[in-house]
N, C-alpha and C positions, 0 to 999 in steps of 0.2 A: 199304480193304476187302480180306477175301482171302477170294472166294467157293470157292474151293476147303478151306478148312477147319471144318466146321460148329462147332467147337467152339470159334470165336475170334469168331464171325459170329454178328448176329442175324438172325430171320426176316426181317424186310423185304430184309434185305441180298441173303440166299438169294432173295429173289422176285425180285433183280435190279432192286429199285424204290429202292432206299435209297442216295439218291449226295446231294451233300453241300448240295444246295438241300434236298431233304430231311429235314437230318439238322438242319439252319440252322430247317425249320418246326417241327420236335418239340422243339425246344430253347425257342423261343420259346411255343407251346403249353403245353408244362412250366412255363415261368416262369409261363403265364398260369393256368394251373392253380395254384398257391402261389401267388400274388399275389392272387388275389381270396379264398382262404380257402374253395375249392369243394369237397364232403364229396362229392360225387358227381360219376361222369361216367358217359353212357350214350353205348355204343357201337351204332349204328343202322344197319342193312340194312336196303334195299328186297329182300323177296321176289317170285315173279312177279305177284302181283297187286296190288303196288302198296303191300303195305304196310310199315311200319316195326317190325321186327324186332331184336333185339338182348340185350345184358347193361350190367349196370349193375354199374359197378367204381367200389371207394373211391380215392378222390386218387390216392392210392402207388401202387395198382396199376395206375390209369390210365398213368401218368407211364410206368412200365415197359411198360405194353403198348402203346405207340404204335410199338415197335421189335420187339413179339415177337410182337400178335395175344394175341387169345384165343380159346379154344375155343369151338367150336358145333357142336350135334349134325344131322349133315346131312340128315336129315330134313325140314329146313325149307325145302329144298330142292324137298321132294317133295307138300307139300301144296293139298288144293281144297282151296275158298272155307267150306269147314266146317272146316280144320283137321283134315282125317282125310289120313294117309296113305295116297298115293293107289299106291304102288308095294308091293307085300309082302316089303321089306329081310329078314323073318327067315326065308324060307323061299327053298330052294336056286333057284337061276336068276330071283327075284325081282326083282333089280335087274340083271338080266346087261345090260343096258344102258347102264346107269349106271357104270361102272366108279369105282370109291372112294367107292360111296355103299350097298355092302351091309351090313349089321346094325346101323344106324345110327350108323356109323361120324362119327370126329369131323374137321371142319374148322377153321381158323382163320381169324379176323374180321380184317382189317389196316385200321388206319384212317387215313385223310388224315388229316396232322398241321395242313395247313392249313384245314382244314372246322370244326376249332373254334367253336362257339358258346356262349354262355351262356344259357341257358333263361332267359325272362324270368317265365314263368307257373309255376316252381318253385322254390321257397327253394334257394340250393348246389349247383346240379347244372348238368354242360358237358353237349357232345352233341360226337357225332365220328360224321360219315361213314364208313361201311366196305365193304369187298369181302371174301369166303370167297376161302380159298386150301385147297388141299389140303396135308397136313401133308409132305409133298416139297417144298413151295414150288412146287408147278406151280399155276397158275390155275386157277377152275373155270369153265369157258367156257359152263355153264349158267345163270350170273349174270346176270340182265338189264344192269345198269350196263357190264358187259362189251360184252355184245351192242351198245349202242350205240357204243361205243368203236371195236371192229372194224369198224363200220358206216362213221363217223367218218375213220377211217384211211382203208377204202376211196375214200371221196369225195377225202380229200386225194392220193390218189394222183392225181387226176386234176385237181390245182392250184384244188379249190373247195374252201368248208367254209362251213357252214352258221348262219342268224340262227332264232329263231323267238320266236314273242309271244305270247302264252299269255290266255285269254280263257273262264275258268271259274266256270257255273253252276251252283249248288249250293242244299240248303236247310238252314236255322237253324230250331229248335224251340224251344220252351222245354219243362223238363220240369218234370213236375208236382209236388206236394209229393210230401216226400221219402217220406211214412206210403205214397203209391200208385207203388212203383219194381219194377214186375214183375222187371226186370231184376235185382234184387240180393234178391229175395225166394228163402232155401236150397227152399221147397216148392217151387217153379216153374224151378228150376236145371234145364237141358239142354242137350245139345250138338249143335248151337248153342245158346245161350238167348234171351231174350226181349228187347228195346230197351226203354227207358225208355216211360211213357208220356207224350205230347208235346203244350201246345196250340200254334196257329200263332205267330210273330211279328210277319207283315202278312196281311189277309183275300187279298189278290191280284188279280187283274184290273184292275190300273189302272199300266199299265207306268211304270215311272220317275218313278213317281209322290213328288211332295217329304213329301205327309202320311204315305205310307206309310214314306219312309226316314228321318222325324224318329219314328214309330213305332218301328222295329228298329232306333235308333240302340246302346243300348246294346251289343245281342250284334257291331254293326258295329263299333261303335270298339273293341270286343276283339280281332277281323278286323284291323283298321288295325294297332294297336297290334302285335300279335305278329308280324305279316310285317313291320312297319319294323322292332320291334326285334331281327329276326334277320338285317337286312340284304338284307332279299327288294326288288325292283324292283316294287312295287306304285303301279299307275298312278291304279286309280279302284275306287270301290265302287257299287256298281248294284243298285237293286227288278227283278226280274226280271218277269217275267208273271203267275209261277206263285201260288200262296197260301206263303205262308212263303221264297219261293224269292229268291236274291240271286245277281249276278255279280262274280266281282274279275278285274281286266286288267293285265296288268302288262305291261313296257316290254319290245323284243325284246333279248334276248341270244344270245351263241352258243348251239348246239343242248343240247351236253351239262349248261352252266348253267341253262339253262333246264326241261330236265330233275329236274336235282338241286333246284332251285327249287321245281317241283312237290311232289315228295316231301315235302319239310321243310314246307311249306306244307300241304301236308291234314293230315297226323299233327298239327304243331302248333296250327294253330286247332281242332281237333277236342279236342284236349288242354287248352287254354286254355278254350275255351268250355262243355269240358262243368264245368269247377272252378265254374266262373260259373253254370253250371244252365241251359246250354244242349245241343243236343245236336243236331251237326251232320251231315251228312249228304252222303256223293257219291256215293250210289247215283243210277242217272238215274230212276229213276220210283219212289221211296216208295208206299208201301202204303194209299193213301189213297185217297179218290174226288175227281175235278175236282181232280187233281192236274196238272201241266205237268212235261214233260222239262228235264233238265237235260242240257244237252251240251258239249262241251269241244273248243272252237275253235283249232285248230293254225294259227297262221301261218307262213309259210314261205316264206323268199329264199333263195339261194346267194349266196355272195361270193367272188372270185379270190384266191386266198389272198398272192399277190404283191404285192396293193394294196390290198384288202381295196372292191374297187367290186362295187356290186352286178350279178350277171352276171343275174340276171332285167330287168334296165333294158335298153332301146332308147332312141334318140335321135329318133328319129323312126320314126312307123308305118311299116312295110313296103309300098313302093309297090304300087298296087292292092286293096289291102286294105279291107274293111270293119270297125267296130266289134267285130262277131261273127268276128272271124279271131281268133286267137290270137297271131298275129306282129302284127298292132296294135297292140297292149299290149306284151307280151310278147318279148326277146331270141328267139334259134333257142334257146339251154339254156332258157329258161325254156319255151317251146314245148315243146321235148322233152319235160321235167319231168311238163309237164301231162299230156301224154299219156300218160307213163309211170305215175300217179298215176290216169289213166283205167281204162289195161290193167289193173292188179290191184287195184283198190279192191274187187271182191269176194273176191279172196286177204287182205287188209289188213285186213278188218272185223272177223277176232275180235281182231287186234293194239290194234284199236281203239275196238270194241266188244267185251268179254272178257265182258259178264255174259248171263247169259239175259234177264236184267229190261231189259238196255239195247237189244234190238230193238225193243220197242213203241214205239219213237219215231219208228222210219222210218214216218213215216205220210205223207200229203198235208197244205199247206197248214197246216204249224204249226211252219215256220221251222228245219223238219229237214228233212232229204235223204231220199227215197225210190229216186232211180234213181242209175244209173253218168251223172254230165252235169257239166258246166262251163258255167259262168256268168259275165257280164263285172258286175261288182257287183250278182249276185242271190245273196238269203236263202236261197233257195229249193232250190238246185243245190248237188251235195255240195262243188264245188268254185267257190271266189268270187274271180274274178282282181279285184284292186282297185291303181288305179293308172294311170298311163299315159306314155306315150314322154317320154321326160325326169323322170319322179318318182324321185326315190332310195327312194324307199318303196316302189316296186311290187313285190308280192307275192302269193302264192295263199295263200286260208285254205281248209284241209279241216275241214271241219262235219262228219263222218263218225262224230268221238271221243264215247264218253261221260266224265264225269269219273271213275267210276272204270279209268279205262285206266292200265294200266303206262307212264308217261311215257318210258320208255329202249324200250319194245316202240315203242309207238305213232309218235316219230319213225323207231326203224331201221327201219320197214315204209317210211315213207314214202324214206326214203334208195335202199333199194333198188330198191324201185318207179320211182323217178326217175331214177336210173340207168340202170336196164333202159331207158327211152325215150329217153335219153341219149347211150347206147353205140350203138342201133340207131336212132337218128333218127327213132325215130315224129312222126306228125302227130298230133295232136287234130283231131276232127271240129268243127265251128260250134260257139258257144253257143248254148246255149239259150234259148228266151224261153217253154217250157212245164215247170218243171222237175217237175212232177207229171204228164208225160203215161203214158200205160198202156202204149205201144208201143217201149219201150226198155231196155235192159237195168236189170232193178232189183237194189238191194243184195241181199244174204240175210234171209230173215227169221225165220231162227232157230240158235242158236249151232253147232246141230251141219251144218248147209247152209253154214254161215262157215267151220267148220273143211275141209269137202271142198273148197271154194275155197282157203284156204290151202295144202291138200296140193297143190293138183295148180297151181298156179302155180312154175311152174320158177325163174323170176328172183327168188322170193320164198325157196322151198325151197332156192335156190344162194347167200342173201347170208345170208340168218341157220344157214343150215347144216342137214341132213338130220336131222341127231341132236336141234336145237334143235327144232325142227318136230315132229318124233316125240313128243318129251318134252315140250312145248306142248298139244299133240293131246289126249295119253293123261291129262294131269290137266284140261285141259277139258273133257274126255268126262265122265269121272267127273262132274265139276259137273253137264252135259247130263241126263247118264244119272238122279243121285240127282232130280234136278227133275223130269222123265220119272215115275219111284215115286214121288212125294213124291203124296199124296191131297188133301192142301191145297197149291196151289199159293203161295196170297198168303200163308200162314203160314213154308213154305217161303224168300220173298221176306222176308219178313219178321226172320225171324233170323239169315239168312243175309247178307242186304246190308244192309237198312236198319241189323240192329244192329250192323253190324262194319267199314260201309265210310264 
């Protein structure tokens, strides 16, 4: 490589990412691109809200662009959950914070040569993981995938790195004949526009129930089918509580796979099932009556990265201790953690709950979190230590997420979070055995109360960065604010998550 001559060099090279394990995956990628005879590849970024973004390039120009990136208009950067730009790029000092994102100025998309898949639910077409680079070949550190990366690092500085297991509730509809598709009717086109209209798949209320999962088998075995055939760690498929509502669990991986696992996993069942006539859904509360939340279960160890043991295990409980201590279960880092994961869980809610529609679930007694608590295997508590002295498994799952959360947001909150109790050795208070009592700190209950907890959490504002935080803020607000006017609130919900998440 001679990164000093742009004119011998390709982009990746200039990014400083293209060394010859690299250059070894675009080669084989290529061959695998001409070998199966694929007329398309779509290049795909997660934006902040989680979803899957991109261009669709023929064969050739795929092959070429795994070394040079292709164009994206950086705008896409800057968008709420309507798709409105939320920054005013064409008017002077509109994006003065943003630096290389005035007049909607252009980025390039670089993609893992090794992320390669072949779409199973579409005739001829690859998919390729990607990151925005600015056209200098500097990074754009606004990138959530980033954001976890940095997060990532950080922890390895300090010889941990990270497992997590992913445990997400969702719902499947089927949509109705095709003559009654509000959604694709030109008279009723707006922006946002309108969702399909949908009947259930199972009636609900009868948890894990077999008549109801021999019921939604078929929209389930499309579920199966597209997360094995794209290599996803899919553990189990599950009747949820709710009416139409199901859960998929998949096996723990490192943090960042686990992550990119998400991703691919909502866009492509979403994509799969709607071809089938189905139409699925990760908003946590659809627009329906005696509907049930959907939530999205983070589990979470550290591992020493020298041996790869898990640093949340102890060998035996800590002398003197009871059940309800934390050092029972739990190592001193795992201890830390927890406490850490205590101190800013009201900083960490919009990271992890991002929508407005996803507060209505911190309620009592419905197997969500309502306060700041910890629990030694309680539902109930936002946080569920499961395990004990000598299990290689032991771990904490935060109940806090809803499924539409930014999976690269959602764990660097918790990275940092953990950290900060970490670094300063906090304790955790007892668990709890009331985790609905009214006398204790409770979550936020509305997205713009989450973001003034976000601001003002220092160890949260110093790991994902000041500028990140501002720029998080300012297009969440916007979201807050259009809900706030909006005169139909459930219509509002309605074509704004239900039809788009």
């Amino acid at each position: 490589m001679k990164p000093s001559d742009s004119a011998d060099t390709t982009f990746a090279e200039r990014c400083g990412l293209h060394d010859a394990a690299r250059e070894a995956a675009a080669q084989r990628t290529a061959s695998l691109i001409e070998a199966s005879g694929l007329e398309l590849v779509r290049f795909g970024w997660c934006d902040m809200h989680g979803t899957v973004r991109g261009k669709t390039l023929t064969a050739r120009a795929a092959i070429r662009a795994l070394r040079e990136g292709v164009g994206m208009v950086s705008t896409l950067l800057l968008k709420d959950t309507s798709d409105r730009t939320a920054y005013k790029v064409f008017e002077p000092g509109g994006a003065a914070d943003l630096p290389g994102f005035a007049f909607a100025s252009n980025l390039l998309l670089l993609p893992d040569p090794a992320s390669f898949k072949v779409l199973p639910w579409v005739q001829g077409t690859g998919w390729l993981r990607c990151q925005p680079w600015f056209q200098d070949a500097t990074p754009v550190l606004l990138d959530t995938r980033r954001v976890l990366q940095q997060a990532l690092a950080r922890l390895n500085n300090h010889g941990l790195g990270m497992v997590c297991g992913l445990e997400v509730e969702f719902h499947i509809y089927r949509i109705r004949d095709a003559q009654q598709r509000p959604d694709l009717d030109p008279e009723l086109s707006a922006w946002p526009g309108l969702p399909p209209a949908v009947d259930l798949i199972h009636p609900g209320y009868n948890l894990l129930s077999e008549g109801w999962m021999d019921m939604a088998e078929e929209p389930l075995r499309i579920v199966q089918h597209t997360a094995q055939s794209l290599g996803l760690p899919l553990q189990s498929l599950e009747i949820e509580m709710g009416p139409s509502q199901v859960e998929a669990v998949f096996d723990a991986t490192d943090a960042l796979t686990a992550a990119d696992n998400m991703v691919l996993f909502r866009s492509s069942v979403r994509q799969a099932l709607r071809r089938a006539g189905y139409h699925a859904t990760f908003m946590c509360r659809p627009p329906f009556p005696n509907i049930m939340s959907s939530g999205w279960h983070l589990h979470q160890s550290l591992v020493h990265t020298a041996d790869g043991h898990n640093a949340f295990m102890r060998d035996a409980p800590a002398p003197g201790t009871h059940a309800t201590d934390a050092q029972h279960t739990l190592s001193g880092t795992g201890t830390a953690w927890l406490a850490g994961l205590l101190a800013h869980a009201r900083g960490m809610a919009p990271l992890c709950t991002p929508t407005v529609n996803g507060f209505a679930r911190f309620r009592p007694n419905a197997l969500a979190p309502q306060a700041v608590l910890w629990g030694r295997d309680n539902r109930g508590a936002m946080l569920r230590v499961i395990g004990a002295a000598g299990d290689t498994a032991t771990r904490i799952e935060n109940r806090i997420g809803e499924p539409a959360a930014n999976p690269y947001l959602y764990i660097a909150s918790q990275i940092h979070a953990g950290l900060d109790g970490l670094v300063r050795g906090l304790t955790p208070p007892p668990a709890t055995e009331s985790p609905y009592a009214a006398d204790v700190v409770q979550l936020p209950t509305n997205l713009p109360e989450a973001l003034a907890a976000l601001q003002s959490s220092a160890a949260l504002v110093e790991g994902l960065g000041a500028d990140f935080v501002r720029y998080y803020s300012h297009i969440k607000h916007a979201e807050a604010q259009r809900h706030t006017a909006a005169e139909d609130k459930a219509d509002f919900e309605r074509r704004e998550y239900f039809s788009r998440i």
